[in-house]
N, C-alpha and C positions, 0 to 999 in steps of 0.2 A: 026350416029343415031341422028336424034333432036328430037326436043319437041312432036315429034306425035309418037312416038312410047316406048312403056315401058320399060323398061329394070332395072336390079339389078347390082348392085355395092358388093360385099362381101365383109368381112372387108381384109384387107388387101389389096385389088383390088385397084387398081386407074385408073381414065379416062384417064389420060395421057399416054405416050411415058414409062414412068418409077417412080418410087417413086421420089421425089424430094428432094435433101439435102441443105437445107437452113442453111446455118454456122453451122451445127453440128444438126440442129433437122430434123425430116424426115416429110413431106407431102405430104399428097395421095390428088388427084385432086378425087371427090364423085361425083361431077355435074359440068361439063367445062360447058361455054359460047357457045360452039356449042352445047350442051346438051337442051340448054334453049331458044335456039334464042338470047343469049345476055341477058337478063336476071336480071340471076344473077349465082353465082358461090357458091356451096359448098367443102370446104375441110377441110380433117382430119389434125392436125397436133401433131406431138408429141414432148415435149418441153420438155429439160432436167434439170435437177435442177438448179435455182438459172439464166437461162438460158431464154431470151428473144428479143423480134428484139429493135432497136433502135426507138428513139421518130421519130415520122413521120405525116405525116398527109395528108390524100386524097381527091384530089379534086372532085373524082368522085363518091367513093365509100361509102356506108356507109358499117357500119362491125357490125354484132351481132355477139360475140362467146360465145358459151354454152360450160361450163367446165364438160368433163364428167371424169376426173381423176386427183387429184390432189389440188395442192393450188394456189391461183394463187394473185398476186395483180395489177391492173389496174389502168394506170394510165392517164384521160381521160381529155387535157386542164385543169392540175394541180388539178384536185381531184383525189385521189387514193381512188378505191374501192377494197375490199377485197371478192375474189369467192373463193366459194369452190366446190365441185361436185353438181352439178345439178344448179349451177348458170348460168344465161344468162345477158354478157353484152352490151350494146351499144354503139356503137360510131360512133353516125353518121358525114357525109362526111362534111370535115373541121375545126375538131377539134383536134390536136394535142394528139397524144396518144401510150402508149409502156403500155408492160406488162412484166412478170416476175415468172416465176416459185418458188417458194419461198419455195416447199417444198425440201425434200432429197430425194424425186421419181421422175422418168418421167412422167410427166403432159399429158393429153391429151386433144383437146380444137377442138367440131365440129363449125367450124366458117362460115356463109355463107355470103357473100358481093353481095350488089345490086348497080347498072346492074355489070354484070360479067365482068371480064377483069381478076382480082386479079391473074387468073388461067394461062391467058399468063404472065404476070408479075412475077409470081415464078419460070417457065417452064423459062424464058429467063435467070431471076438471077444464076436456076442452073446449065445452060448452059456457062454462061458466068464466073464463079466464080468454076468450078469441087471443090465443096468439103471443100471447102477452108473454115476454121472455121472465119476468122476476115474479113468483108469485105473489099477492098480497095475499099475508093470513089472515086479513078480515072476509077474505071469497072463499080461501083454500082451506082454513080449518075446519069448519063444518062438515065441508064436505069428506074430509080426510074422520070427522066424527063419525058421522053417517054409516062408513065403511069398515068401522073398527079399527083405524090407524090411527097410529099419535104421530106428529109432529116433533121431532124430537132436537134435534137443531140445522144448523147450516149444513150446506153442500161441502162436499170434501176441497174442493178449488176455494171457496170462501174461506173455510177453516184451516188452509194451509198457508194462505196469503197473509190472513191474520196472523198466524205462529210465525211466518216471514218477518212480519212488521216487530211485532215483540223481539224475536232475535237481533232485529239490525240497532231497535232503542237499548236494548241490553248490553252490544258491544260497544256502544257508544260510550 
């Protein structure tokens, strides 16, 4: 189906092959890149507490996510902003950015990236990694090449544990 014909998505539905499992959170593909002519992409994704992707940054895409459940804090070329439901944030393309579920629920976040790709880019990661909650960057970096993304560091939960660990050796 492309862009000249209408159609519905229901919640739970997704345009892809299947739900996608990106290191333990699930996302449904709303609007592929064949949906739009390339475009842009919309998808749902559901984040689990305390639970987010690692610092990254796209060459191509910019990213708005509207948080429709949960808490969430964002953290966009070293300013962290804090969403909560009904928040929409931006990050456009080339600016270093992770986020993080911060609450004790599963978060939900409709995020849609211009022009599309984002949608093969998750569909390959879940292909290439079945499941697997930690990515290894000898599977995840290329494919993060492939799509114009860097890699940039840890998960915000990783990176806050760490700074945890240094502050309790420093008061000691």
């Amino acid at each position: 189906m492309g862009a000249n014909q209408p159609f519905i998505v229901n919640a739970e539905e997704t345009r892809g092959a299947k739900t996608l499992d990106i290191f333990g959170n699930q996302i449904w593909i709303k609007l592929s890149g064949a949906d739009t002519d390339g475009k842009y992409t919309v998808f749902q994704g559901e984040v689990a507490p305390q639970s987010g992707p690692p610092l990254h940054r796209h060459g191509r895409e910019d990213e708005c996510f509207h948080v429709l459940e949960g808490d969430f804090v964002f953290e966009v070329e070293g300013t962290e902003i804090y969403a909560k439901a009904g928040s929409t944030v931006f990050a456009p393309r080339g600016l270093a950015h992770r986020f993080q579920n911060v609450g004790t629920t599963m978060g939900r976040l409709l995020t849609v990236s211009e022009p599309a790709g984002l949608d093969d880019f998750f569909t390959e990661i879940d292909q290439a990694t079945g499941g697997a909650l930690v990515p290894d960057p000898a599977v995840v970096v290329p494919i993060f090449e492939k799509y114009g993304l860097e890699l940039l560091g840890l998960p915000m939960a990783a990176r806050r544990t760490e700074q945890e660990a240094i502050e309790r050796c420093s008061a000691d």
